[in-house]
Structures are given as structure tokens and as C-alpha cells.
ZASEBA-220974 format. One record per residue: residue in one letter; x, y, z of N, C-alpha, C in turn. Coordinates in steps of 0.1 Angstrom, whole numbers, padded with zeros to 4 digits, always signed. Example, Ala and Ser with C-alpha at 12.3 -4.5 7.8 and 13.67 -1.06 7.14 Angstrom:
BEGIN
A+0132-0057+0078+0123-0045+0078+0132-0033+0078;S+0128-0022+0071+0137-0011+0071+0129+0000+0079;
This chain:
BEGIN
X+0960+1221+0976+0961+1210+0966+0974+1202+0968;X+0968+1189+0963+0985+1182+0968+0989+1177+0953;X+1002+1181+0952+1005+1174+0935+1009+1162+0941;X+1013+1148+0934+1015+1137+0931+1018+1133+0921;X+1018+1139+0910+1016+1132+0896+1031+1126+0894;X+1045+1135+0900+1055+1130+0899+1056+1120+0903;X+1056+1121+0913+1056+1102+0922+1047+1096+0915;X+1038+1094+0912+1030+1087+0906+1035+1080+0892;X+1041+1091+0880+1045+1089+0868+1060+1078+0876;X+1065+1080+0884+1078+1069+0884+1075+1061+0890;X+1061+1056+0896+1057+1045+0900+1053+1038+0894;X+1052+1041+0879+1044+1037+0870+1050+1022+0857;X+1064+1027+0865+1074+1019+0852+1072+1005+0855;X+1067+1002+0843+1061+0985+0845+1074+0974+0843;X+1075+0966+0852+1084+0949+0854+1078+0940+0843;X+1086+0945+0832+1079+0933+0819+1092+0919+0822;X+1088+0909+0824+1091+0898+0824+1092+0891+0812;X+1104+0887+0804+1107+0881+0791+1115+0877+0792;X+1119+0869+0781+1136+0861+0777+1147+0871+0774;X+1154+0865+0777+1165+0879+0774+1166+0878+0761;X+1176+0893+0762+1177+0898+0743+1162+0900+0740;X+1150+0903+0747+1135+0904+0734+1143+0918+0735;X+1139+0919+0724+1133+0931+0715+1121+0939+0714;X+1114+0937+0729+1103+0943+0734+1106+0952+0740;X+1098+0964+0739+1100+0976+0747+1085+0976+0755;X+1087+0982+0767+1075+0982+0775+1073+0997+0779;X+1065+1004+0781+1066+1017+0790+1048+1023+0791;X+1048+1031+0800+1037+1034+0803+1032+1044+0806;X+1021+1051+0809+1018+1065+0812+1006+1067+0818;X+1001+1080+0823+0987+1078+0828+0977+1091+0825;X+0967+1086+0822+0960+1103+0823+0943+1100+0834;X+0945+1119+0838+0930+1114+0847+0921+1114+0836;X+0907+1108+0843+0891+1109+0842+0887+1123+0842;X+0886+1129+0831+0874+1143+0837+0864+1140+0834;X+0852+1148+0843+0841+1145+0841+0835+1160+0834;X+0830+1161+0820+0829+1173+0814+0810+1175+0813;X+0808+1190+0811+0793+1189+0809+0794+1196+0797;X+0788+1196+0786+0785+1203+0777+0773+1210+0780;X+0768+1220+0767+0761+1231+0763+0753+1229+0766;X+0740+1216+0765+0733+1209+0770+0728+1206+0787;X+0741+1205+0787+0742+1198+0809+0740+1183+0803;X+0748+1177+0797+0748+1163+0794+0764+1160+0801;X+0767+1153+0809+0782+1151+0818+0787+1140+0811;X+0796+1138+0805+0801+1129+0797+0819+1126+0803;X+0829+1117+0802+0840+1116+0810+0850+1119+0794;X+0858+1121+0800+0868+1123+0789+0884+1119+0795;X+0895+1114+0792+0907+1113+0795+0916+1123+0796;X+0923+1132+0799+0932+1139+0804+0944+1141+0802;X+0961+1143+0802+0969+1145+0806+0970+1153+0819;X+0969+1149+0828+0974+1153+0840+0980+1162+0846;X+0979+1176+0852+0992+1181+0859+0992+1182+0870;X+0980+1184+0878+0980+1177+0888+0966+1169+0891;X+0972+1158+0902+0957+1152+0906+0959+1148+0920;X+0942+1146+0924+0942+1150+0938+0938+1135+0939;X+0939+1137+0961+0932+1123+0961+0920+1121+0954;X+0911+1109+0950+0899+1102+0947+0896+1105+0931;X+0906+1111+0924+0915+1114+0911+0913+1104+0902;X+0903+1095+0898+0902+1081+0884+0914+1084+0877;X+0920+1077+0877+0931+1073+0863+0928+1063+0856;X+0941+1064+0842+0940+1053+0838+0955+1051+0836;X+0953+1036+0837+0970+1035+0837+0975+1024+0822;X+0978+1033+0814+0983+1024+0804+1000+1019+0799;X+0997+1010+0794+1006+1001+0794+1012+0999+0777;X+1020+1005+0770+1023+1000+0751+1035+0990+0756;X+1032+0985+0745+1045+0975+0741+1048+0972+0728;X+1060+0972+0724+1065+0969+0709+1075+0962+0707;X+1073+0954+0695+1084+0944+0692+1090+0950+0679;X+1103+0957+0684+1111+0962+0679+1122+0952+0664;X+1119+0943+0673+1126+0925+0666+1121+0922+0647;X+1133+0919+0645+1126+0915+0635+1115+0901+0632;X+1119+0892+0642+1109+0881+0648+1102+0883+0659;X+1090+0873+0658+1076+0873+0669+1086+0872+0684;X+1080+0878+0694+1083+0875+0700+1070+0866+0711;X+1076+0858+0714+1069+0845+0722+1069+0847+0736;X+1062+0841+0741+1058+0837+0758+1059+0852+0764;X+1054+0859+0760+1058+0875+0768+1048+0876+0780;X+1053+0882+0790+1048+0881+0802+1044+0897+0808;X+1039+0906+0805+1040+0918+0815+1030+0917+0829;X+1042+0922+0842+1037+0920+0851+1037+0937+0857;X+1023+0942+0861+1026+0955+0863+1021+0956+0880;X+1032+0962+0887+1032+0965+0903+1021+0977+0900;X+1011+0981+0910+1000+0989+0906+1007+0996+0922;X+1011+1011+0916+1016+1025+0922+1008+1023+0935;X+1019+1024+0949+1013+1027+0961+1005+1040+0965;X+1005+1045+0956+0998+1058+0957+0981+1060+0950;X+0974+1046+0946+0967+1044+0941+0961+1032+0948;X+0949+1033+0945+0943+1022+0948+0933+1014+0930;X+0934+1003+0932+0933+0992+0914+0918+0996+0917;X+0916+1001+0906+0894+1002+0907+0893+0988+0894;X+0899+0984+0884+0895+0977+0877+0903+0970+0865;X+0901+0963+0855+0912+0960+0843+0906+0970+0827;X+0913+0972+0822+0908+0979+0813+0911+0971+0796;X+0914+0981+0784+0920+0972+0777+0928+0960+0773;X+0921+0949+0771+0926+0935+0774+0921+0928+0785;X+0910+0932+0789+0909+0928+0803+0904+0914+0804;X+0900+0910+0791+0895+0894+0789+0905+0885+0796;X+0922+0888+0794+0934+0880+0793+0945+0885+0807;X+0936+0896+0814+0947+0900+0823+0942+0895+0837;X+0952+0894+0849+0948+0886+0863+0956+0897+0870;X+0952+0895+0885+0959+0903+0894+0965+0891+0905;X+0975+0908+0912+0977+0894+0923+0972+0902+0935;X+0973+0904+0945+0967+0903+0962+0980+0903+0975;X+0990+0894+0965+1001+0893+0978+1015+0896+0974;X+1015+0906+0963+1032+0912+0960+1035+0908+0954;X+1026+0900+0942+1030+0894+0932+1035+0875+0929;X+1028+0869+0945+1035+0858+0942+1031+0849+0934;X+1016+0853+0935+1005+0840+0929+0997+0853+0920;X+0990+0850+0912+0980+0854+0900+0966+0850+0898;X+0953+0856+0897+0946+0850+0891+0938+0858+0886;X+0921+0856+0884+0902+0870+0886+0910+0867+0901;X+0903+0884+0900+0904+0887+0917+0892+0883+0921;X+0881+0880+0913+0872+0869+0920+0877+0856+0927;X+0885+0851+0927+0889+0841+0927+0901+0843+0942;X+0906+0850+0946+0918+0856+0956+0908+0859+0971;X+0918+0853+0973+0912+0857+0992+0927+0860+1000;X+0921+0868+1010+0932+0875+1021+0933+0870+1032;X+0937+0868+1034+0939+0861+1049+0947+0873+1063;X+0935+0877+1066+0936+0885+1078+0948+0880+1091;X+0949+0892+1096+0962+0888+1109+0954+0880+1120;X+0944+0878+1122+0935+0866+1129+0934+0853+1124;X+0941+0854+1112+0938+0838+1103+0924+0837+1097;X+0915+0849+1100+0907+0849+1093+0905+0847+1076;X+0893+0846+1070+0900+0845+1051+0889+0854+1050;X+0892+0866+1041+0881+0869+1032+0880+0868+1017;X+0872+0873+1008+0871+0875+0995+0885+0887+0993;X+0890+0884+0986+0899+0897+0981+0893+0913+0970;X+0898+0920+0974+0886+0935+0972+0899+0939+0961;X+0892+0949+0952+0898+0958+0938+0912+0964+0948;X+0907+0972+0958+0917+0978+0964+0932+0969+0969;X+0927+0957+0973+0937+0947+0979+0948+0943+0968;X+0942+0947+0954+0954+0940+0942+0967+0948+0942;X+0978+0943+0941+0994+0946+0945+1002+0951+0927;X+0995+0936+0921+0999+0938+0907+0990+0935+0895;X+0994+0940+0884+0986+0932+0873+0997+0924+0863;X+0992+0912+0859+1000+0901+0850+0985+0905+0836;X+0995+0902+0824+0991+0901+0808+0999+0892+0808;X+0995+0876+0804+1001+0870+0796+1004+0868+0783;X+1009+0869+0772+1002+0866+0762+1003+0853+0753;X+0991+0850+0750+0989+0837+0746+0995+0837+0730;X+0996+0846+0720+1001+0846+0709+1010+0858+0709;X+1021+0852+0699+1032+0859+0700+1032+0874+0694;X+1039+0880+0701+1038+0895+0693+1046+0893+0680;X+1038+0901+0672+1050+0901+0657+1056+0908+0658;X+1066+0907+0646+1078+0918+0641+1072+0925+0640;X+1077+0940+0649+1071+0956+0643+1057+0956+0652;X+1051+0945+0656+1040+0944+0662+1037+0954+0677;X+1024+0960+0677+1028+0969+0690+1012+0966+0698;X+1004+0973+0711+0998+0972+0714+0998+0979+0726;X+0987+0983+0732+0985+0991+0747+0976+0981+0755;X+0979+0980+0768+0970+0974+0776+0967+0985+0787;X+0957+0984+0795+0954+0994+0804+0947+0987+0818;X+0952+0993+0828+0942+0992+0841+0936+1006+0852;X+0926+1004+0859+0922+1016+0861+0921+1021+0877;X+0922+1030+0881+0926+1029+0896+0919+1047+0901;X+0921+1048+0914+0921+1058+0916+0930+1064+0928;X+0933+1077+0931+0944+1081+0935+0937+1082+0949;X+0951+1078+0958+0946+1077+0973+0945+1091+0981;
């Protein structure tokens, strides 16, 4: 068995992008996918705390944030580098409002929308696996005291 989870938990610490002085705290954590059978034989998935996980291991990678402030905080940006030790299977919580990126974060968008441009100059469509980061914008301001989780979902290489 190969542990990971350590490396994994410190790859985890998300690059929140804000004005200085917010009063936003960001942090994050992860638990695996089990897949459980009950009494029945009915296989249902359930979430985890982790102690160890192996390659091809579903996570989920979540993301809180709080505004500690006594005012809204405005134009908040989290931008989360997705752990080299994983590959991005999908968006989760919030996933209406969140984009990825493909190339280390320079540009954003649907990974529908991203193409890769091969060492031949070739182009393709951009694949789940190829995403580097995930960006949450948010369009309305977080309130005082205001908190929230966002999530994305991946699996371990």
C-alpha cells in the first residue's frame, strides 16, 4: 500500500486571491469516496476521512471560506491549484459559477471551452485530467460572519 494522504493534505492549501486586509479565511480538506454495500447488497458511496488512499482513490476536495469581517467582503476570487498527485475528475459544490484552467493558471474558463496545444502544434479539446487549477469567482459579496464550502472532485494518481 502506498500512503499519500500527507502530501496530498499539503497540496491542498488553496491560493485565495483578494484585496488586502479581507477578513476572509480560506482552507481546505479532503475525504475519499467509499463505496459501501449494505444488508441488502444495495452499493451506495459515502464520504470518508481518509487515512490512507491509494492510487484510482475518488476524492473530494473541499474548499470553506469565511468572512471573519465585520463588512461584506467584495470581488473575492478563489483560485485553487488542483494537487499533482491527482488527477480533476470534475466540479462539485458551486459548480454552476466555477471554471478551470489547462495552462497553470493563466487563462480560465468550461473546460468545454479549453484546448491544448500539443508539442506538434497540434490543438485538441482539453480533457478533466488536463485542468492545472480551479477559479470561484464570486459574483455577490460574502457577508459579515458569512461562510460557505465549495468543492471539486478528482481522483488519486
Amino acid at each position: 500500500m502506498r500512503k499519500i494522504l500527507a502530501g496530498l493534505s499539503l497540496a491542498l492549501m488553496p491560493a485565495a486571491l483578494f484585496a488586502q486586509a479581507s477578513p476572509v479565511t480560506v482552507t481546505s480538506s479532503i475525504q475519499a469516496v467509499k463505496e459501501v454495500v449494505d444488508a441488502r447488497g444495495v452499493k451506495s458511496r459515502t464520504l470518508v476521512a481518509p487515512t490512507t488512499v491509494l492510487p484510482a482513490t475518488p476524492i473530494v476536495v473541499w474548499i470553506n471560506y469565511k468572512n471573519a469581517g465585520a463588512t461584506p467582503a467584495n470581488n473575492f476570487v478563489i483560485n485553487n491549484p488542483v494537487p499533482s498527485g491527482v488527477n480533476f475528475t470534475g466540479l462539485g459544490e458551486n459548480s454552476e459559477w466555477g471554471v478551470v484552467s489547462v495552462d497553470g493558471g493563466k487563462s480560465f474558463g468550461p473546460l468545454a471551452s479549453l484546448k491544448i496545444t500539443n508539442p506538434d502544434k497540434s490543438v485538441r479539446a482539453a480533457l478533466a485530467q488536463d485542468v492545472t487549477h480551479v477559479r470561484w469567482t464570486f459574483a455577490k459579496p460574502i457577508p459579515a460572519n458569512g461562510s460557505g464550502k465549495l468543492s471539486f472532485y478528482a481522483v488519486v494518481k
